[in-house]
C-alpha positions in Angstrom: 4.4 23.7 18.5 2.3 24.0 15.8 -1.6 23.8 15.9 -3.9 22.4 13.6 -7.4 22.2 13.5 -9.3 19.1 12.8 -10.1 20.0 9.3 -6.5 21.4 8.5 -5.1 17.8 10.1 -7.0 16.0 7.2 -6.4 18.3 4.3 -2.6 18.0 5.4 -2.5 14.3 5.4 -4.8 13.9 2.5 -2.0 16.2 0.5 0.8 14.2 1.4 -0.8 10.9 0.3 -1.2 12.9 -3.2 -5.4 12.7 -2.9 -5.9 16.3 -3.0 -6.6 16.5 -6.7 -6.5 14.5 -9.4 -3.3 13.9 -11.6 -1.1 14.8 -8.2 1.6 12.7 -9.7 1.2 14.4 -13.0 0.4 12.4 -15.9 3.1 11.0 -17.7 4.9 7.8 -17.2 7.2 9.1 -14.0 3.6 9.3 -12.9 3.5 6.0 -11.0 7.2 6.0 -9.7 6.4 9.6 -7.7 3.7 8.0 -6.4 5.9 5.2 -4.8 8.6 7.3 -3.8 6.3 9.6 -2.1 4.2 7.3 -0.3 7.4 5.2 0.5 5.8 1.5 -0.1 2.8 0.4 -1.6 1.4 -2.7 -0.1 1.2 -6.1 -2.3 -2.0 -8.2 -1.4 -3.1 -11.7 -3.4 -7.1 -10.9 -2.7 -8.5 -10.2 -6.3 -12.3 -9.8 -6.2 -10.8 -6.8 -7.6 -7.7 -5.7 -8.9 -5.0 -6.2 -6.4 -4.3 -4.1 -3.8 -1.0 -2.5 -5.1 -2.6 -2.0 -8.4 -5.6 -0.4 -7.0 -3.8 2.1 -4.3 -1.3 3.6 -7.2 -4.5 3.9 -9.9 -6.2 6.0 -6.9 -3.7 8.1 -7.1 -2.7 8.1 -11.2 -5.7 7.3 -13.1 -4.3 6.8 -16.3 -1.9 3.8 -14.6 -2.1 0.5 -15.9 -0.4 -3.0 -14.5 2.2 -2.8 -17.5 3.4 0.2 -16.0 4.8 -1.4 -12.3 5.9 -4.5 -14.4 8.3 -2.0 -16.5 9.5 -0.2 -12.9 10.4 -3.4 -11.7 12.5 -4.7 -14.6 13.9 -1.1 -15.6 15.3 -1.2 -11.7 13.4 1.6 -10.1 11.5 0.0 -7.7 11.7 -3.2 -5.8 10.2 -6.0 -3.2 10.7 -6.6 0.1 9.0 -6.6 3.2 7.8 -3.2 5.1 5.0 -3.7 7.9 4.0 -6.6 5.0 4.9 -7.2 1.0 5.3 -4.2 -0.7 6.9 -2.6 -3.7 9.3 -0.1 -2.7 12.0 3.0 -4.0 15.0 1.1 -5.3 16.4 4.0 -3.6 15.8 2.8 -0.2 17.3 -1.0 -0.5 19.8 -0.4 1.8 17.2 0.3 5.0 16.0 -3.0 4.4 19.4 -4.7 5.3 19.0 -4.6 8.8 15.9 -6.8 8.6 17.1 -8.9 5.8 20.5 -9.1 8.2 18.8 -9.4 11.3 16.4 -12.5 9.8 19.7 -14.4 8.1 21.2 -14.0 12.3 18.3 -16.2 13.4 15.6 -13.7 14.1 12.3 -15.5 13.2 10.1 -13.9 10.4 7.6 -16.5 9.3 8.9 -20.5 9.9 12.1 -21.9 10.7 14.2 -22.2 7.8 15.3 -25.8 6.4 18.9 -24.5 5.9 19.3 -27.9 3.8 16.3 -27.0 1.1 17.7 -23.4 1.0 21.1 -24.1 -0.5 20.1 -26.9 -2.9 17.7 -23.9 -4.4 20.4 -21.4 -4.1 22.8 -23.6 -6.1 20.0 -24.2 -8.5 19.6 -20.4 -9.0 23.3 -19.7 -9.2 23.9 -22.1 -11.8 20.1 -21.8 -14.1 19.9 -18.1 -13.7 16.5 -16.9 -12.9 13.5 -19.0 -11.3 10.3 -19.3 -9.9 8.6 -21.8 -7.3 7.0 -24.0 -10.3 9.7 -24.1 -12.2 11.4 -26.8 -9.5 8.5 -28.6 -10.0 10.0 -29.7 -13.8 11.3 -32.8 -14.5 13.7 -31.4 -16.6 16.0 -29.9 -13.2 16.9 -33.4 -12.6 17.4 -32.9 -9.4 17.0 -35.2 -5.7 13.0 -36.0 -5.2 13.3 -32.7 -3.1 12.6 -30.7 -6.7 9.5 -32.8 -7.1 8.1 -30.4 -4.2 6.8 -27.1 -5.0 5.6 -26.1 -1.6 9.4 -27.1 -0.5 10.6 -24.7 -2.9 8.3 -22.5 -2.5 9.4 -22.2 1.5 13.0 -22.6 0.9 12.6 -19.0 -2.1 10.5 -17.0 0.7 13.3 -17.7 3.0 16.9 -17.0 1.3 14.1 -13.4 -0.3 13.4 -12.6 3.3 17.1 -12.9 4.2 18.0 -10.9 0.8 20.1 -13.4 -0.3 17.6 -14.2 -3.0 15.5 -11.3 -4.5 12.5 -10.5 -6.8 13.8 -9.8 -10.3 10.4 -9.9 -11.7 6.9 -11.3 -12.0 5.1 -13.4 -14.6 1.8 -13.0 -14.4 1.8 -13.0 -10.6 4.6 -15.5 -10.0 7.7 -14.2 -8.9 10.8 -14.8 -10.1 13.9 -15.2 -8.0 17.5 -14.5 -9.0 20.7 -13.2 -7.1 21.3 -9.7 -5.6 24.0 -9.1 -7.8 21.9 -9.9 -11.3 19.0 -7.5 -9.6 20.1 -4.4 -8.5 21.8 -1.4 -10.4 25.4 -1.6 -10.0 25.1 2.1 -8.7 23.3 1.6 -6.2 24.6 2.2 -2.9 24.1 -0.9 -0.7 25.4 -0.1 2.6 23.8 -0.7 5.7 22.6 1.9 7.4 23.7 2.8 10.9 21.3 3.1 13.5 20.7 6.5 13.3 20.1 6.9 10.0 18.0 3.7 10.2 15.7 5.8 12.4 15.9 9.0 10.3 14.8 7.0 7.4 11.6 5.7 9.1 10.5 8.6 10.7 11.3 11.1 7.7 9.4 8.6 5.4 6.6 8.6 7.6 6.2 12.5 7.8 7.1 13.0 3.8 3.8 10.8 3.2 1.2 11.4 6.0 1.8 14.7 7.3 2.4 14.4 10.8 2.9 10.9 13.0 2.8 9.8 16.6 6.3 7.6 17.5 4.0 4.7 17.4 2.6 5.4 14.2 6.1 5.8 12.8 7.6 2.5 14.3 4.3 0.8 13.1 4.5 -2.7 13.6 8.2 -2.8 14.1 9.1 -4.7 17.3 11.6 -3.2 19.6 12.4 0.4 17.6 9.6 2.9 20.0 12.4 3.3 22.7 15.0 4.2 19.8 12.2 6.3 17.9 11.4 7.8 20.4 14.9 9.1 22.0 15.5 10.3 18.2 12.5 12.2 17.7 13.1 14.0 21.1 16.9 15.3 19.7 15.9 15.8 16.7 12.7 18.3 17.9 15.5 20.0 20.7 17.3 20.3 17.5 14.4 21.8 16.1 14.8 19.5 12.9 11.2 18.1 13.1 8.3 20.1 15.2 5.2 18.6 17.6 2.0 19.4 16.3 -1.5 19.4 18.0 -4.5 18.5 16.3 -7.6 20.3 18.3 -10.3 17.7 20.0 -6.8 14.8 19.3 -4.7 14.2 22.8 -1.8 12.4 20.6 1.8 13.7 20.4 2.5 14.4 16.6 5.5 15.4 14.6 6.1 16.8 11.4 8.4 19.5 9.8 7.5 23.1 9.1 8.5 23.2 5.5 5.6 20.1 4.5 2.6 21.9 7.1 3.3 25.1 5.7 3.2 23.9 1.9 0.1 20.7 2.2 -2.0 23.6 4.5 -1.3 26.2 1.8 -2.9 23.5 -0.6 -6.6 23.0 -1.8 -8.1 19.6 -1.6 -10.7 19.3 -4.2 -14.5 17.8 -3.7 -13.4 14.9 -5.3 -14.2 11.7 -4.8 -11.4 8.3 -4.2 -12.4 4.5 -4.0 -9.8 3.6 -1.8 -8.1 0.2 -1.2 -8.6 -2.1 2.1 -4.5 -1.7 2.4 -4.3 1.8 0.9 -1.8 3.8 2.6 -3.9 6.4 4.1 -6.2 4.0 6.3 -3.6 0.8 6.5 -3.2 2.1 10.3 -7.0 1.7 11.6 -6.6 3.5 15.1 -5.0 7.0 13.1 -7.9 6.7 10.5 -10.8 6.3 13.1 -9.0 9.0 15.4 -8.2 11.6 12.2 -11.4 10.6 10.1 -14.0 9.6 12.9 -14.0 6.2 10.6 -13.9 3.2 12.3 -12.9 0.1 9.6 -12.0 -3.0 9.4 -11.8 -5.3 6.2 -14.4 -8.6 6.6 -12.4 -11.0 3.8 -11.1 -12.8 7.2 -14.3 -11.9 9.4 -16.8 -15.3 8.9 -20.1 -14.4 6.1 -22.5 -14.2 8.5 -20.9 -11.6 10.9 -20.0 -9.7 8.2 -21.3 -5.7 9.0 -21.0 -4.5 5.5 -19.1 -7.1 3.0 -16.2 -9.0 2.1 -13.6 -6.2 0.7 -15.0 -3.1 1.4 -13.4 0.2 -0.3 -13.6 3.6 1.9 -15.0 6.1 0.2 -13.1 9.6 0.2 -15.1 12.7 -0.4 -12.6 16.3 -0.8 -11.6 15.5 3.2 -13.5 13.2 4.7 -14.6 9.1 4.7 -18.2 9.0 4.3 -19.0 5.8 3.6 -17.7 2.8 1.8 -19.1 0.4 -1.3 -18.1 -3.2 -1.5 -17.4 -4.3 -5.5 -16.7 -7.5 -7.0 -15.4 -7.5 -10.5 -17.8 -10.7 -12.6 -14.5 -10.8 -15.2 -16.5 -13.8 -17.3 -19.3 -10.7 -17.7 -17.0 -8.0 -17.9 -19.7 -6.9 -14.9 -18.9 -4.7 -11.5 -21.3 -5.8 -9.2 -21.4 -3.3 -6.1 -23.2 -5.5 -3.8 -23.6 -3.4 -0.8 -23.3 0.3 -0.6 -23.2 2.5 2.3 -23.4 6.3 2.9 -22.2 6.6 6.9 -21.9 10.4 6.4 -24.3 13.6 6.4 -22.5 15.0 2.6 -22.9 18.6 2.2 -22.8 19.5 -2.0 -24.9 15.9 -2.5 -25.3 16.7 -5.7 -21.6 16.8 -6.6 -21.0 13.8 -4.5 -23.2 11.7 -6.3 -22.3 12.7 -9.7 -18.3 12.3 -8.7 -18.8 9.0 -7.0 -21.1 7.6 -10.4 -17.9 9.0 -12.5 -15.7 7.0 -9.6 -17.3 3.7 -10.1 -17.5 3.9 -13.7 -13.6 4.3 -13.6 -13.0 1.3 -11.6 -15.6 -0.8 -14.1 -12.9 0.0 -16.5 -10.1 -0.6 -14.6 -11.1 -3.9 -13.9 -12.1 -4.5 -17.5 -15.6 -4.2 -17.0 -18.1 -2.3 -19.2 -21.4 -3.1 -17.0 -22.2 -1.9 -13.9 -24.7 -3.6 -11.6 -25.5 -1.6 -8.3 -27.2 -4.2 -5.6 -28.4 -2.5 -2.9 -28.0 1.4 -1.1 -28.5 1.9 2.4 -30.0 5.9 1.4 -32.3 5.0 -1.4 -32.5 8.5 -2.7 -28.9 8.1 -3.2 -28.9 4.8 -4.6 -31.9 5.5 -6.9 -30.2 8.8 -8.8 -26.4 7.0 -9.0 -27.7 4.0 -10.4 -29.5 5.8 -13.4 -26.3 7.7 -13.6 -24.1 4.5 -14.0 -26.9 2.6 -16.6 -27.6 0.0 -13.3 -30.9 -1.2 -11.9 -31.3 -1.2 -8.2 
């Protein structure tokens, strides 16, 4: 067993997820791929007060990263969609561990509605014959098809289904339509699309889950995957006798972790600079709530589906990162007509040692996110520490 102390615990994870320092990924264009391959998905949300999710949670991590450049990953093959614990983008490396949902789901396993087997074929015929489509495009006349084509939505359902079952996939996106075509006209012909056996199923989730956080519980491995703990579980336990993977105790934490020596020994051997990260509602490193509020002593949750007037602290909220800790969070809204980033609402939760370096980092922070939302004002509403919010709005040219 292996023992960490609370500090160590965070600096460990915060390496993993490639927030240690800036440029982690380095900073050319395999830049953004070794950020998806290391934190194994990256999760797709439509909410765009600011830029969307998976656009935001890769830019954290390579600042020089543009849209453009997942667009090109998805059409040069190297990464994919599918479905993880939600929509994500994903290593075309690891297509084949999603066949046993895709498999599982086309067996009758219900994912989201029950599919209209009837709607499903006329669209896969359509696809098989046209080539490539999206949803709107059987909303065209010119398909000359039954009144069934008339129907968007009915598309729309039948396209989520056959993609969910994998007998459809994602060849692209226009703007942020997808576009459907066959497996075969999608992935590389080298790639290896065999499913997985169980045990390698297994290995695959919890070696993913250690490679990008550091250490997990069985439950935080088997994260929101019905009916896998038991299995996860029984594998974890051989492959600790086996001394493959070790347990690892966080001091003050009563949780079982696991991780391997090789990635403790290297992330704890690692400095994690004062730097500070604006980080995404679903970015990878507080997606699961209950690790972040037991690792960080952050308690979260995003308000976007919480009604306006019980909202604590705003509608999208971002964490705020300091070197290794959450100390607070700011809630933006990009005014795109204005080219303006309004920060409506910002809160400092945490006593900051090095203020001065916090503030300065976090005015350079938001002034990078004004331009990454193609903004070149910034408007700072209101700061729950006016002595903060006074010096970082002269900083970013705001009035508060």
């Amino acid at each position: 067993m292996i023992q960490l102390t609370a500090t160590q615990a965070r600096r460990l994870v915060i390496t993993c997820q490639g927030l240690n320092k800036s440029h982690a990924f380095g900073r050319g264009a395999s830049a953004p791929l070794q950020c998806i391959e290391r934190l194994g998905y990256v999760q797709i949300d439509t909410i765009s007060v600011i830029n969307r999710a998976h656009l935001h949670t890769i830019w954290t991590r390579v600042p020089a990263f543009q849209s453009e450049h997942l667009d090109a990953l998805q059409r040069d093959r190297k990464i994919f969609e599918y479905w993880s614990h939600a929509a994500a983008y994903l290593p075309i490396k690891d297509f084949r561990y999603c066949l046993p949902y895709m498999n599982a789901i086309a067996s009758g396993q219900k994912h989201w509605r029950i599919p209209d087997k009837k709607s499903m074929k006329l669209v896969l015929d359509c696809i098989r014959s046209r080539g490539a489509m999206r949803a709107r495009d059987f909303a065209s006349s010119k398909t000359k098809q039954p009144d069934f084509w008339g129907h968007t939505t009915s598309a729309k359902i039948a396209l989520e289904q056959l993609f969910i079952e994998g007998q459809l996939l994602v060849s692209h996106r226009e703007g942020f339509q997808k576009v459907y075509d066959l497996p075969e006209r999608v992935l590389p012909a080298e790639l290896d699309t065999s499913p997985p056996s169980a045990e390698e199923f297994q290995r695959y989730l919890i070696d993913r889950t250690i490679q990008s956080q550091g250490f997990a519980t069985v439950a935080e491995i088997g994260y929101l995957r019905k009916g896998l703990k038991s299995d996860l579980r029984k594998r974890i336990q051989q492959m600790h006798a086996e001394r493959e993977i070790t347990q690892v105790k966080i001091a003050g934490n009563p949780n079982e972790y696991y991780s391997r020596t090789s990635i403790i020994e290297t992330a704890t051997s690692t400095r994690v600079a004062k730097e500070v990260h604006l980080l995404s509602p679903f970015d990878n490193l507080v997606i699961q709530r209950k690790r972040m509020a037991q690792l960080f002593d952050f308690e979260y949750q995003i308000e976007c589906y919480v009604p306006a007037a019980k909202r604590k602290h705003g509608y999208f909220c971002l964490p705020i990162l300091f070197g290794d800790e959450l100390v607070g969070r700011l809630d933006p809204k990009a005014d795109r007509k204005n080219r303006k980033l309004i920060i409506r609402r910002l809160f400092i939760e945490k006593r900051i040692q090095h203020m001065d370096k916090f503030i300065h980092g976090l005015a350079k922070k938001i002034a990078s996110l004004a331009a990454f939302n193609a903004c070149d004002r910034i408007s700072i509403e209101s700061c729950n520490r006016k002595e903060v919010g006074s010096v970082l709005s002269r900083l970013v040219g705001s009035r508060l």
